[in-house]
MIZA-842116 format. One line per field, with one value per residue (C-alpha): residue number from 0; residue in three letters; x, y, z. Coordinates in nm, 3 decimals. Layout:
k = NUM:...
r = ala:...
c1 = X:...
c2 = Y:...
c3 = Z:...
REM end
This chain:
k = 0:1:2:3:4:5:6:7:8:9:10:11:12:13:14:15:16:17:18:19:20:21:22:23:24:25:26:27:28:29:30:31:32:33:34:35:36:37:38:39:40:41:42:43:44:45:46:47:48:49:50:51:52:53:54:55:56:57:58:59:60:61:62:63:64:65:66:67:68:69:70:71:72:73:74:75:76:77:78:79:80:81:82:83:84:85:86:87:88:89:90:91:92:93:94:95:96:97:98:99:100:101:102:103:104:105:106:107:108:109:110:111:112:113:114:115:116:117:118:119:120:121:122:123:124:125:126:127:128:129:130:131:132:133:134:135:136:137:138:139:140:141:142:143:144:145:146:147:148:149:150:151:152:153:154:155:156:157:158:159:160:161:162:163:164:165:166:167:168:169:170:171:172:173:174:175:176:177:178:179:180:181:182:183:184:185:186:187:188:189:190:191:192:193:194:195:196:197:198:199:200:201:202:203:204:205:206:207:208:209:210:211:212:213:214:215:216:217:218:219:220:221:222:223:224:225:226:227:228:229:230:231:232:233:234:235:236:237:238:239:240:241:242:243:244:245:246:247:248:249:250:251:252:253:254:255:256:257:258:259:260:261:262:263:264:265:266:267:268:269:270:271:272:273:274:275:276:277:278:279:280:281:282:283:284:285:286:287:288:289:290:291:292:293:294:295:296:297:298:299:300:301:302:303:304:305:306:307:308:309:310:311:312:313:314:315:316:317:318:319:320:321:322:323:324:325:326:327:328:329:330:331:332:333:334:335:336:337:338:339:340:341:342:343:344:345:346:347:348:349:350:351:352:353:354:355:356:357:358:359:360:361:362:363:364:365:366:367:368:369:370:371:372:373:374:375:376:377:378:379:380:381:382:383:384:385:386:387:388:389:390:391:392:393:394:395:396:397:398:399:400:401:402:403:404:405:406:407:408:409:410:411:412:413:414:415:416:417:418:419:420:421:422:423:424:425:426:427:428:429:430:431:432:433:434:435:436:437:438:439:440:441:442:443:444:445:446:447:448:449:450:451:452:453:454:455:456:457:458:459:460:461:462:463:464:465:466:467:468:469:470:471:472:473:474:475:476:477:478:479:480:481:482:483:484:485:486:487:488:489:490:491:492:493:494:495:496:497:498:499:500:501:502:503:504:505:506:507:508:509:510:511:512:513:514:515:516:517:518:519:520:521:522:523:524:525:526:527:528:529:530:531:532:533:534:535:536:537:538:539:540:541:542:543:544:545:546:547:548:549:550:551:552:553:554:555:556:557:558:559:560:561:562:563:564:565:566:567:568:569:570:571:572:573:574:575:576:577:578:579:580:581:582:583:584:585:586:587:588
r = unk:unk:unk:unk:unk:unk:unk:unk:unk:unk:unk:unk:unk:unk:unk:unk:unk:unk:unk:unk:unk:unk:unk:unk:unk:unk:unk:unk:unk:unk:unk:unk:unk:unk:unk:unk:unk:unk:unk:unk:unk:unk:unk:unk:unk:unk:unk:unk:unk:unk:unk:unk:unk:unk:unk:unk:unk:unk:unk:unk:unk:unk:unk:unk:unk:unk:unk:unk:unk:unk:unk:unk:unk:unk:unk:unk:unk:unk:unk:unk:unk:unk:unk:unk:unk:unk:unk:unk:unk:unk:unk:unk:unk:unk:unk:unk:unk:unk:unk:unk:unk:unk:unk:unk:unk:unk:unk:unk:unk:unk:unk:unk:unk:unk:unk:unk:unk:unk:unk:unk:unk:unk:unk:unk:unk:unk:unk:unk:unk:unk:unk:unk:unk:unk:unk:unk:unk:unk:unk:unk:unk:unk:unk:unk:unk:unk:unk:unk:unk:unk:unk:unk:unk:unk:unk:unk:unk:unk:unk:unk:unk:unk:unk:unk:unk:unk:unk:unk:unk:unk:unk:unk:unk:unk:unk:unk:unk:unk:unk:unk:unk:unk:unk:unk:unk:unk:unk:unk:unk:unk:unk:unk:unk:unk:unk:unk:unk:unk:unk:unk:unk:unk:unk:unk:unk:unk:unk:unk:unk:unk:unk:unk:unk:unk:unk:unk:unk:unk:unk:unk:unk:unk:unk:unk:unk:unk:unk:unk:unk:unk:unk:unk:unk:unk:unk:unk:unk:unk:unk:unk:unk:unk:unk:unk:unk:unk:unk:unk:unk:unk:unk:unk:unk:unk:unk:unk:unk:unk:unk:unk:unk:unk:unk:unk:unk:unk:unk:unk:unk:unk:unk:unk:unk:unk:unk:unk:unk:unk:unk:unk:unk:unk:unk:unk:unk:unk:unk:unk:unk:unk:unk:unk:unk:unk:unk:unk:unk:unk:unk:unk:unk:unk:unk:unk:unk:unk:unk:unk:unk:unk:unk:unk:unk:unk:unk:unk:unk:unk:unk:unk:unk:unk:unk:unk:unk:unk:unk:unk:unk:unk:unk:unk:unk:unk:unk:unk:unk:unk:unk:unk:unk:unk:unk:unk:unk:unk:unk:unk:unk:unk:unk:unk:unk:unk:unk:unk:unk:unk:unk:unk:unk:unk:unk:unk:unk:unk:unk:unk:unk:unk:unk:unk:unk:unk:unk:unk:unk:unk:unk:unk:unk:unk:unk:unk:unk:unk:unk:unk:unk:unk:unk:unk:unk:unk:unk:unk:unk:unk:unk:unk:unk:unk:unk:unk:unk:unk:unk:unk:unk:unk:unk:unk:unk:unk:unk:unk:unk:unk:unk:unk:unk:unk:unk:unk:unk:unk:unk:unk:unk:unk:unk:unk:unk:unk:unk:unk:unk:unk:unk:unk:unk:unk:unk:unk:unk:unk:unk:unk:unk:unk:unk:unk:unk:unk:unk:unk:unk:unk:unk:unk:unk:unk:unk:unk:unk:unk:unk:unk:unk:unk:unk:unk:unk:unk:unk:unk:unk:unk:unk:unk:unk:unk:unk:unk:unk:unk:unk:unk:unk:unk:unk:unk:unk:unk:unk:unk:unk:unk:unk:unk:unk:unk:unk:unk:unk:unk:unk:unk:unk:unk:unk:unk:unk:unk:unk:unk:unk:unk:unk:unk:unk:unk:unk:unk:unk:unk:unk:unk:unk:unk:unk:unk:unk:unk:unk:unk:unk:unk:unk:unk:unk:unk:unk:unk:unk:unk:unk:unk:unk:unk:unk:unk:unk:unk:unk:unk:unk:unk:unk:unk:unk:unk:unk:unk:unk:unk:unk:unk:unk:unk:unk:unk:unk:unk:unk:unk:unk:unk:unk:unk:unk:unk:unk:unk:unk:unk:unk:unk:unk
c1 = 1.914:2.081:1.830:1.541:1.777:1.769:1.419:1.313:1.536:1.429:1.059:1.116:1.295:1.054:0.737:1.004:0.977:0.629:0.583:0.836:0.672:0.306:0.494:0.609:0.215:0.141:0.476:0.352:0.521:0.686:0.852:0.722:0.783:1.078:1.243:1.656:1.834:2.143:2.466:2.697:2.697:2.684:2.813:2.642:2.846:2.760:2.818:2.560:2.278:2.100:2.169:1.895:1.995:1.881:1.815:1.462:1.238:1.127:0.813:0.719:0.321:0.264:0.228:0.612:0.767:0.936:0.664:0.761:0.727:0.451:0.391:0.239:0.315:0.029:0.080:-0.101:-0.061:0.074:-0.161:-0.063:0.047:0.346:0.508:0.796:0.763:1.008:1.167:1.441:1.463:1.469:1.727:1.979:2.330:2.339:2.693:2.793:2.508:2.304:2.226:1.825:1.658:1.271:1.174:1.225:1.076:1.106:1.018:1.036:0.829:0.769:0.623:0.242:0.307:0.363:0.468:0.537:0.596:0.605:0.669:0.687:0.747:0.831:0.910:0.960:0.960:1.091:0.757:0.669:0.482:0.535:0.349:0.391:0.268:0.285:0.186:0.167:0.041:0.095:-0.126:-0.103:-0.196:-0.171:-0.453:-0.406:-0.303:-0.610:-0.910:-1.206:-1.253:-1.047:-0.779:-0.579:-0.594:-0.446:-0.433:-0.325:-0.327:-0.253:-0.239:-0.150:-0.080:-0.042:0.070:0.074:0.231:0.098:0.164:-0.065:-0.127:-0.103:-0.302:-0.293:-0.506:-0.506:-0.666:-0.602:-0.804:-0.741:-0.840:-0.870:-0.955:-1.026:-1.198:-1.484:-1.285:-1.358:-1.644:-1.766:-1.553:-1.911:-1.922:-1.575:-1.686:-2.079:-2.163:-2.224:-1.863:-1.866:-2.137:-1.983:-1.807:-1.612:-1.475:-1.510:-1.390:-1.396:-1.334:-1.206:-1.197:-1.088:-1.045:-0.883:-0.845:-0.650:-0.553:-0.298:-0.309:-0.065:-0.107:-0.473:-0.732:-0.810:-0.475:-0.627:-0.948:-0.976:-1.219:-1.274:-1.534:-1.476:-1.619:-1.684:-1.821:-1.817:-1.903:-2.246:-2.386:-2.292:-2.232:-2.085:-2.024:-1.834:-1.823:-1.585:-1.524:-1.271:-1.143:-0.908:-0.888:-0.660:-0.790:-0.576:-0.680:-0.484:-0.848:-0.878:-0.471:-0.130:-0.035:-0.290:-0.220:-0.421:-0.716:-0.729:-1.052:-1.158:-1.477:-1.557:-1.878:-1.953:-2.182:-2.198:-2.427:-2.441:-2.661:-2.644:-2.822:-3.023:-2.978:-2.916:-3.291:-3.517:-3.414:-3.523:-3.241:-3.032:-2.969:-2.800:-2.718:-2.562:-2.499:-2.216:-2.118:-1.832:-1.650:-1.356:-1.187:-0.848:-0.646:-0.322:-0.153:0.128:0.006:0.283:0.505:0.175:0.148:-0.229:-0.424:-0.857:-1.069:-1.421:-1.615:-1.925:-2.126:-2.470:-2.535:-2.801:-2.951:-3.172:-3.272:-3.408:-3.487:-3.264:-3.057:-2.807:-2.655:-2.348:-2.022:-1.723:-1.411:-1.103:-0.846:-0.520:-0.263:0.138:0.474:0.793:1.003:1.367:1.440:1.187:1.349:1.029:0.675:0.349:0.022:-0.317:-0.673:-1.028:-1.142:-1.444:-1.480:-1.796:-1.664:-1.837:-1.828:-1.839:-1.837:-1.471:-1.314:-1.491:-1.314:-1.001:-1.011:-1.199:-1.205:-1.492:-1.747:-2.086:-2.210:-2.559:-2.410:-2.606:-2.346:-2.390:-2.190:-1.976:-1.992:-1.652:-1.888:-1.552:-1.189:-0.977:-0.605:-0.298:0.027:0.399:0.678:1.041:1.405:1.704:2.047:1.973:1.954:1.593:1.334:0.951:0.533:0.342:-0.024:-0.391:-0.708:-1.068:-1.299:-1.673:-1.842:-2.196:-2.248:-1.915:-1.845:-1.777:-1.696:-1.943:-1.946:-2.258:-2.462:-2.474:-2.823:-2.710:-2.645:-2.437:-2.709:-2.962:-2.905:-3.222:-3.334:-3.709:-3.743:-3.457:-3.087:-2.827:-2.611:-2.201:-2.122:-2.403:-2.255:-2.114:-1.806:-1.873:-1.871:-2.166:-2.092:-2.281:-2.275:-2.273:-2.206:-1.862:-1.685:-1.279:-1.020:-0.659:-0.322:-0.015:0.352:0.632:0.983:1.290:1.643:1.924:2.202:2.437:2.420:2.381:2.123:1.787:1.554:1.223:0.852:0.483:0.232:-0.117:-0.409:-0.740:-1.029:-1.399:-1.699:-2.030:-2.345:-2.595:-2.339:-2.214:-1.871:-1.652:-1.592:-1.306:-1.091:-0.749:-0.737:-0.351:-0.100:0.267:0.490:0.907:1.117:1.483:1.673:1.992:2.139:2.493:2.642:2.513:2.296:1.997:1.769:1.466:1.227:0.919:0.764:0.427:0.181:-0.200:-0.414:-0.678:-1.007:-1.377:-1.593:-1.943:-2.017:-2.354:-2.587:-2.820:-2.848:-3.004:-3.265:-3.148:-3.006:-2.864:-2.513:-2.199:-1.889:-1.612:-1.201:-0.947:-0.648:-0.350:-0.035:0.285:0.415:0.774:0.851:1.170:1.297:1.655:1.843:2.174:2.291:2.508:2.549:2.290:2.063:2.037:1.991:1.867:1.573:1.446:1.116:0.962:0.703:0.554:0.923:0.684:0.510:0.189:-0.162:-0.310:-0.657:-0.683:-1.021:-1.294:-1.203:-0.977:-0.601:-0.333:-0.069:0.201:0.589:0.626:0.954:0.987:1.302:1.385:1.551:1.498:1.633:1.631:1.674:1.639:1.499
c2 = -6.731:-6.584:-6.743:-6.572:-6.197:-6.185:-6.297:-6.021:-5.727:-5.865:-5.856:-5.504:-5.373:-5.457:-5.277:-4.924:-4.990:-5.037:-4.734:-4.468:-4.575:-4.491:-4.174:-4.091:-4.108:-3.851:-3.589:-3.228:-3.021:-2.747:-2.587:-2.201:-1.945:-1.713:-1.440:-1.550:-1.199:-1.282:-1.116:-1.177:-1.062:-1.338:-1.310:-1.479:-1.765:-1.819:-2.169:-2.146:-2.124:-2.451:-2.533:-2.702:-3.029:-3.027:-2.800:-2.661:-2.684:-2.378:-2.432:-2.075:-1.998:-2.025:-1.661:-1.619:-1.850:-1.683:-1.642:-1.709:-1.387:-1.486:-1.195:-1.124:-0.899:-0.703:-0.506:-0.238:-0.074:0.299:0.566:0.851:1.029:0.940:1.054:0.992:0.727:0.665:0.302:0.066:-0.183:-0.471:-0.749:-0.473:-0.448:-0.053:-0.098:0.191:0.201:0.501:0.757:0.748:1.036:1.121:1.363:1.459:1.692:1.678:1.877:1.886:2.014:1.790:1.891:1.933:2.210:1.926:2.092:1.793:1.853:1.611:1.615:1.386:1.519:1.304:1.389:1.213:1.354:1.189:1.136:0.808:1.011:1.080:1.309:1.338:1.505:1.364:1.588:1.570:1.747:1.702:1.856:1.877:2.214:2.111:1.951:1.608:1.594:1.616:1.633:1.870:1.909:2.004:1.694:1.859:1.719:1.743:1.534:1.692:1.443:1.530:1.335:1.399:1.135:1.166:0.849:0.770:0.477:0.412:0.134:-0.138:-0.061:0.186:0.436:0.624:0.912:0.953:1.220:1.168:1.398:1.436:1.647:1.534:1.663:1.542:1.586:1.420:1.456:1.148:1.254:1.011:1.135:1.274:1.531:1.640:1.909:1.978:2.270:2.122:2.135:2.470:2.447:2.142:2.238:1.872:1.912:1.672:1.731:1.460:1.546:1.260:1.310:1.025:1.021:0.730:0.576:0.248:0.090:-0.170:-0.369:-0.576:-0.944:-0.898:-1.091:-0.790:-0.742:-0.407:-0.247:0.050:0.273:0.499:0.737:0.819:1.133:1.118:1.395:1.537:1.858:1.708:1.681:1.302:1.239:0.893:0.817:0.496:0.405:0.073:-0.061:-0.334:-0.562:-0.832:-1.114:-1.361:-1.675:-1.891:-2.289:-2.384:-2.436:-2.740:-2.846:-2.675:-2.839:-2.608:-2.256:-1.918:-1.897:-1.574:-1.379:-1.085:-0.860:-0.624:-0.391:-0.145:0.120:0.259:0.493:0.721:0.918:1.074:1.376:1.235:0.881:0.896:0.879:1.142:1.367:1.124:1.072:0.746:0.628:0.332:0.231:-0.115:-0.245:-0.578:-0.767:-0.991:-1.235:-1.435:-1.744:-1.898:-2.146:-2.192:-2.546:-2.828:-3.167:-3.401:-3.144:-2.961:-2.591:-2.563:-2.243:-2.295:-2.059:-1.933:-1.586:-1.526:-1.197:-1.049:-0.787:-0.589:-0.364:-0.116:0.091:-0.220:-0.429:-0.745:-0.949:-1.173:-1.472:-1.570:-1.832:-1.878:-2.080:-2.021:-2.263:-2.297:-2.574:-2.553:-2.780:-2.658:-2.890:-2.894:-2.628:-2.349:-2.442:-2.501:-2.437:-2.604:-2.480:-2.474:-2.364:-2.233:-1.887:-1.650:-1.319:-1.036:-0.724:-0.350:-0.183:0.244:0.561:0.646:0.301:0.332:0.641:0.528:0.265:0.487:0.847:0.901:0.722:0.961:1.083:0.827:0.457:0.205:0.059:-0.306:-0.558:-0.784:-1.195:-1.412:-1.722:-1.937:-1.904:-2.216:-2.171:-2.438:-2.257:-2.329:-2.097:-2.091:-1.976:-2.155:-2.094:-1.805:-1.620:-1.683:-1.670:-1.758:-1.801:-2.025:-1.987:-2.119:-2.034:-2.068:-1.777:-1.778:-1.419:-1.293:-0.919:-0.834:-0.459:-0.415:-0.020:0.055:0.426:0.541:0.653:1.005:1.230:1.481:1.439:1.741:2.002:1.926:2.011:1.894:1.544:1.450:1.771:1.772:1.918:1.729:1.721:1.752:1.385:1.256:1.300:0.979:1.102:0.892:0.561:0.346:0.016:-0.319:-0.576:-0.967:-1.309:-1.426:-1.766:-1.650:-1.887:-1.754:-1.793:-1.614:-1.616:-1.430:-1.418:-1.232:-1.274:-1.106:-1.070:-0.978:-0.777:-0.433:-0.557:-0.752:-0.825:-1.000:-1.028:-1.106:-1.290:-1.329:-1.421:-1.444:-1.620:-1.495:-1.623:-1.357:-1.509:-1.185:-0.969:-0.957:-0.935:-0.877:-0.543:-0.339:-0.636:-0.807:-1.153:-1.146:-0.857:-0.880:-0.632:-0.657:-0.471:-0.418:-0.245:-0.107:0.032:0.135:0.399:0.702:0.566:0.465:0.332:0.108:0.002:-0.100:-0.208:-0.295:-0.499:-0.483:-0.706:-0.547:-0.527:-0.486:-0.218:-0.095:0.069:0.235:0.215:0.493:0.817:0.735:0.610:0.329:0.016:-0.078:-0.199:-0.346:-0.424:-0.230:-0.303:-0.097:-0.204:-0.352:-0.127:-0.115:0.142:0.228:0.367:0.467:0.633:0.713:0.963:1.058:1.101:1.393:1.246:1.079:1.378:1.527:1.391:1.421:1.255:1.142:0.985:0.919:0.748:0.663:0.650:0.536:0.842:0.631:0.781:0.489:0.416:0.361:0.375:0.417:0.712:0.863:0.917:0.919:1.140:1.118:1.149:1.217:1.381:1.566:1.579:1.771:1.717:1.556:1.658:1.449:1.582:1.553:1.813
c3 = 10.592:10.280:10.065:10.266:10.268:9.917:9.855:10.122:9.925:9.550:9.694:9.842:9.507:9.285:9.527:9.483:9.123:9.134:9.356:9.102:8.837:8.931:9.078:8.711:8.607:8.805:8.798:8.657:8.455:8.626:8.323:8.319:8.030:8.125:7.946:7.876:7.858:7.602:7.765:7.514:7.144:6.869:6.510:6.268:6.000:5.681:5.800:6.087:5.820:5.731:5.355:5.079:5.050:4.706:4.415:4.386:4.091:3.949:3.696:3.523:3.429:3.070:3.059:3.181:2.906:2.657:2.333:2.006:1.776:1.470:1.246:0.880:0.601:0.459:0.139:-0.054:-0.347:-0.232:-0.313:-0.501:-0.239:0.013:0.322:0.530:0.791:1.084:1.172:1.149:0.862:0.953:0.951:0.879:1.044:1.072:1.173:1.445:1.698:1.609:1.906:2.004:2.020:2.195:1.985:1.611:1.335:0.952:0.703:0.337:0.012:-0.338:-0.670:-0.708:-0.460:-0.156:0.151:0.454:0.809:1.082:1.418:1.717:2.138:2.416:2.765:3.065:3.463:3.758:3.878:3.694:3.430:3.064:2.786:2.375:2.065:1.736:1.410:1.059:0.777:0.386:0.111:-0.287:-0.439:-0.804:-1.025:-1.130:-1.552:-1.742:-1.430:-1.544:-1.129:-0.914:-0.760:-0.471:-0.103:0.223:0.530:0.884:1.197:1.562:1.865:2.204:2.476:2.865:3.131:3.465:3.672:3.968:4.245:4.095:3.772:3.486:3.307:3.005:2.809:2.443:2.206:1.896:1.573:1.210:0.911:0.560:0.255:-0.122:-0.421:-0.625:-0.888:-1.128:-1.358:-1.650:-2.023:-2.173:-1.891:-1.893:-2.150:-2.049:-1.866:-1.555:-1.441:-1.390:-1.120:-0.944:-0.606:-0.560:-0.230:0.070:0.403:0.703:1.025:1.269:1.713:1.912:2.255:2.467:2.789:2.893:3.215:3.251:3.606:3.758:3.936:3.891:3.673:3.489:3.264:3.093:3.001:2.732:2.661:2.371:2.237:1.845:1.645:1.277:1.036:0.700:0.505:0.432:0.807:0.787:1.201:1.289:1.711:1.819:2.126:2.277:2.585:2.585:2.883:2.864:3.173:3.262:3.487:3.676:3.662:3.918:4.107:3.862:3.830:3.865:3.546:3.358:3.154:3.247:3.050:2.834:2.818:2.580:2.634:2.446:2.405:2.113:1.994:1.673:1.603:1.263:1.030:0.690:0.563:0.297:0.096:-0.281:-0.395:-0.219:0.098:0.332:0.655:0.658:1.030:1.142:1.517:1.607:1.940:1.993:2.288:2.245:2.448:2.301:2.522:2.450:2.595:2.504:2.540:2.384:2.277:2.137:2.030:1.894:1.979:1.999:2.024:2.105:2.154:2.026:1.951:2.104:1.954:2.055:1.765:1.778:1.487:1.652:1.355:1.123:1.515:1.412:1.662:1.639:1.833:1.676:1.741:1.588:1.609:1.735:1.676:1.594:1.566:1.505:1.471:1.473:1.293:1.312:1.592:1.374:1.055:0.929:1.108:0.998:1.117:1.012:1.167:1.145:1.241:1.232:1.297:1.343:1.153:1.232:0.913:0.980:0.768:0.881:0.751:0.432:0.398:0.468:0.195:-0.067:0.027:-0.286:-0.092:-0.120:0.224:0.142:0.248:0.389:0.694:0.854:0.981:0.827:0.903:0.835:0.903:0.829:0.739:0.719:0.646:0.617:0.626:0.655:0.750:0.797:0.756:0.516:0.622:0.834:0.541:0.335:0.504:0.380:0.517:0.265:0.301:0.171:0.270:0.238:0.384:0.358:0.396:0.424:0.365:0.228:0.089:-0.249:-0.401:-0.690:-0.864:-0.843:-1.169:-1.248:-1.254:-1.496:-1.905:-1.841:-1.870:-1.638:-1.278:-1.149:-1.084:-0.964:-0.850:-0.621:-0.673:-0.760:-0.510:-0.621:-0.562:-0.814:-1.155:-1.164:-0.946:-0.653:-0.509:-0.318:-0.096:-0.197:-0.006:-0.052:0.020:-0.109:-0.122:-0.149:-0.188:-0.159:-0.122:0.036:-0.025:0.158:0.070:0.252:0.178:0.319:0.049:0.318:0.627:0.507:0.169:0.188:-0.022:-0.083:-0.222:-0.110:-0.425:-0.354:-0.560:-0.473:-0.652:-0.533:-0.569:-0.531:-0.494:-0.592:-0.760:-1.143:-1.033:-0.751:-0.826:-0.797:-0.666:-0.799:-0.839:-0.836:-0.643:-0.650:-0.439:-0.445:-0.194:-0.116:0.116:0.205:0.552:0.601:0.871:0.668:0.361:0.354:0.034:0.018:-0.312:-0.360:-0.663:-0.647:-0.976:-0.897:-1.185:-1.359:-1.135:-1.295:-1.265:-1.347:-1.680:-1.679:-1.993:-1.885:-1.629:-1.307:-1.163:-1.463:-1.291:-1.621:-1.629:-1.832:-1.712:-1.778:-1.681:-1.493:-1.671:-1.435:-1.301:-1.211:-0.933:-0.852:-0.566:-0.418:-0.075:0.031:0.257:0.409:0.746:0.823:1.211:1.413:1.476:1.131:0.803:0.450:0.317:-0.093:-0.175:-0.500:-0.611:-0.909:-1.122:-1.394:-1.454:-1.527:-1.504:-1.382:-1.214:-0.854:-0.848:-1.206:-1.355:-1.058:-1.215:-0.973:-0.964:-1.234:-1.098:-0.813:-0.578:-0.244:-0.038:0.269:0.662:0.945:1.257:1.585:1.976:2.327:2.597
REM end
């Protein structure tokens, strides 16, 4: 009876199982979506938040990392002229921190008749805008010692700025113009007495208008584009126009791998465009119009402890004038060690380059260029350099450097022969124009093997003197040419400096070889030549000043301490001694 009671309640247990669990299968949710009204006020903890349990990993872009500064020193001998120039020397301890000042104008006057002014405006608004003006003008009234022409000059610069920030990205406008003048001074010895001197009017005037505009983006491919549009003109009718439009990207990888740097791209598109008056045989016009495209890649990576730069230059050139186009690459690439935390750097690398030669730079380099040039490009087809810089003690400091550069079409300054024997003024039935007694220079081009090397030395003596030097020699090679003409094969400049509370001094010696130049052995249209030699030079040059308090002081320069009359260019003296002192004053709005 028991027996049968419990099988009876085990067999009616298990069907209630049976039956709540098939009534589980089938239960709905009843749960609805109500609104909870909080009553009482809570006070957030510290404590209440929910900490990382571990400390995140923050990997910067390439572009973030801090960049190591790589510069180079470029020296030339200083003209025979000089003006003031602004900055702090480097590697100096000045001592008492100096006030800074936005805006400052100096002024002073030299022999030779020199007046100097120069001036430079700043202002800032609270509206995320500023503006500036920046001036200068020098001129020498006085005739060079023993010139038959007349050898004054003056140079007068302006530019004027304006900029904007806005919420994603920048903008700025620039016009910038200048105004120079100089003499043809440097007639051939047999026509320093004839009497066509007196009918020789020598001066040249170029006349120089730039205007600018950049834009600066942020967190967008584009980093920046500029765009400018250049004016160039002389007293002759000579017209130059150059036109760029440059754009520089930045691409993100990160498509392809996190691991990999932004790739850097350049663009850049120019026009140059130019004409002179008449060409140096008949009256016929020279024009000249060029048209580039460039793009320039570079990636930016480290290898084994190998800081490695590659990249390459694509150009499209086009010569519209003479209907010749060119497809051209070059290499990009650079490799670098650091060896014992910078102590010393090695690097080494191959480079090319596509070089737009104009009117205006010609004149910059030789301002006695005749207004009847014949302008084209420039091709660096190859430049391979090996290199090693460093510092020793934190004290000397040093770039070693080698290099082998292969050029095609490379300018060379040649004077240009003269079409009078002093008497005539006439040549094949055309006038002589006042640049064509042999008182002007022409640009040849050609192809040119150089093979150079560069040394840089700085040494700071303690913290208030430094000192150093930069040697470079060049060997060239000319392929069509007699010579390399009007090149050194071996430049030496030494500098020093000193910077204390209120002095201020700085040298600079500079030792140019002799160069060759052209000796003609007839009057034009004679191609005949000989060579003749500039003879080598030394120029002193010294530049010191006193500072009454932070916004005035006193300023010194002179150059040439030597007094030499020598030859920058074939037959063109330089000024002898040279002095001119006078204030500059320093100030905020």
């Amino acid at each position: 009876m028991n027996k049968g009671s419990l099988l009876v309640l085990l067999f009616f247990s298990f069907l209630g199982l049976k039956a709540q669990e098939k009534k589980k299968e089938t239960l709905k949710d009843t749960v609805k979506t109500e609104v909870v009204n909080v009553i009482t006020t809570y006070n957030p903890k510290i404590a209440d938040a929910n900490k990382i349990q571990r400390t995140p990993e923050i990997k910067l872009s390439e572009k973030s990392k801090k960049k190591q500064l790589k510069y180079t020193i470029f020296s030339i001998p200083v003209a025979s002229t000089f003006m003031p120039k602004t900055g702090v020397v480097k590697g100096i301890d000045v001592g008492v921190k100096e006030r800074v000042y936005d805006n400052y104008i100096a002024g002073g006057f030299g022999n030779f008749t020199t007046p100097f002014v120069e001036t430079a405006l700043h202002y800032d608004t609270r509206f995320k805008n500023e503006m500036g003006i920046y001036a200068r003008y020098i001129s020498s009234n006085e005739d060079i010692k023993n010139t038959a022409l007349t050898s004054t000059f003056s140079n007068f610069k302006t530019a004027l700025f304006y900029k904007q920030q806005e919420r994603y990205f920048d903008w700025k406008v620039s016009l910038n113009s200048a105004q120079n003048k100089y003499n043809w001074y440097g007639i051939p010895e047999n026509l320093k007495a004839s009497t066509a001197i007196e009918t020789i009017n020598s001066e040249q005037e170029n006349n120089y208008f730039q205007l600018i505009g950049a834009f600066d983006f942020e967190n967008t491919i584009v980093e920046n584009t500029t765009v400018s549009v250049s004016s160039f003109s002389d007293a002759y009718q000579s017209k130059e126009l150059l036109m760029h439009l440059k754009t520089a990207f930045n691409l993100s990888l990160d498509f392809i791998s996190y691991d990999l740097n932004d790739l850097s791209v350049d663009t850049k598109f120019e026009v140059l465009k130019g004409a002179f008056k008449r060409n140096s045989i008949d009256n016929s016009e020279i024009d000249y119009s060029i048209i580039t495209s460039k793009i320039h890649p570079t990636y930016n990576f480290a290898l084994f402890d190998f800081s490695i730069k590659a990249g390459m230059k694509l150009f499209a050139s086009v010569d519209t004038e003479n209907r010749v186009t060119n497809l051209l690459a070059y290499p990009d690439v650079q490799i670098s060690k650091s060896i014992n935390k910078d102590a010393l750097i090695l690097y080494t690398g191959v480079s090319g380059d596509l070089k737009t030669n104009t009117y205006k730079d010609f004149t910059e380099e030789n301002p006695y260029v005749s207004p009847t040039l014949f302008i084209t490009q420039t091709s660096e087809k190859m430049n391979v350099f090996l290199g090693a810089s460093g510092r020793i003690n934190n004290a000397f400091s040093f770039n070693l450097k080698v290099n082998y550069k292969e050029e095609e079409d490379m300018p060379f300054f040649i004077r240009n022969n003269s079409k009078s024997n002093g008497t005539n003024l006439i040549a094949n039935n055309i006038p002589i124009e006042n640049y064509e007694f042999g008182n002007s220079f022409k640009v040849a081009y050609d192809d040119v093997i150089t093979t150079s090397f560069l040394g840089e030395f700085e040494y700071d003596v303690t913290n208030k003197i430094a000192t150093g030097a930069t040697i470079q020699y060049d060997n060239y090679q000319v392929k069509n040419l007699e010579e390399a003409w009007n090149l050194p094969a071996f430049q030496l400049a030494v500098f020093g400096k000193y910077k204390s509370e209120k002095w201020y001094a700085t040298t600079n010696i500079f030792y140019v070889d002799e160069r060759k130049t052209v000796a003609y052995d007839a009057l034009f249209p004679s191609s005949a030549i000989s060579t003749d030699r500039l003879d080598s030079f030394v120029d002193v040059n010294l530049n010191g000043g006193y500072h009454f308090n932070d916004a005035l002081s006193v300023f010194l320069k002179l150059n040439n301490v030597l007094n030499t009359s020598y030859q920058r260019f074939s037959n063109f003296n330089v000024q002898g001694f040279q002095v001119l002192g006078g204030l500059t004053y320093k100030f905020d709005f």
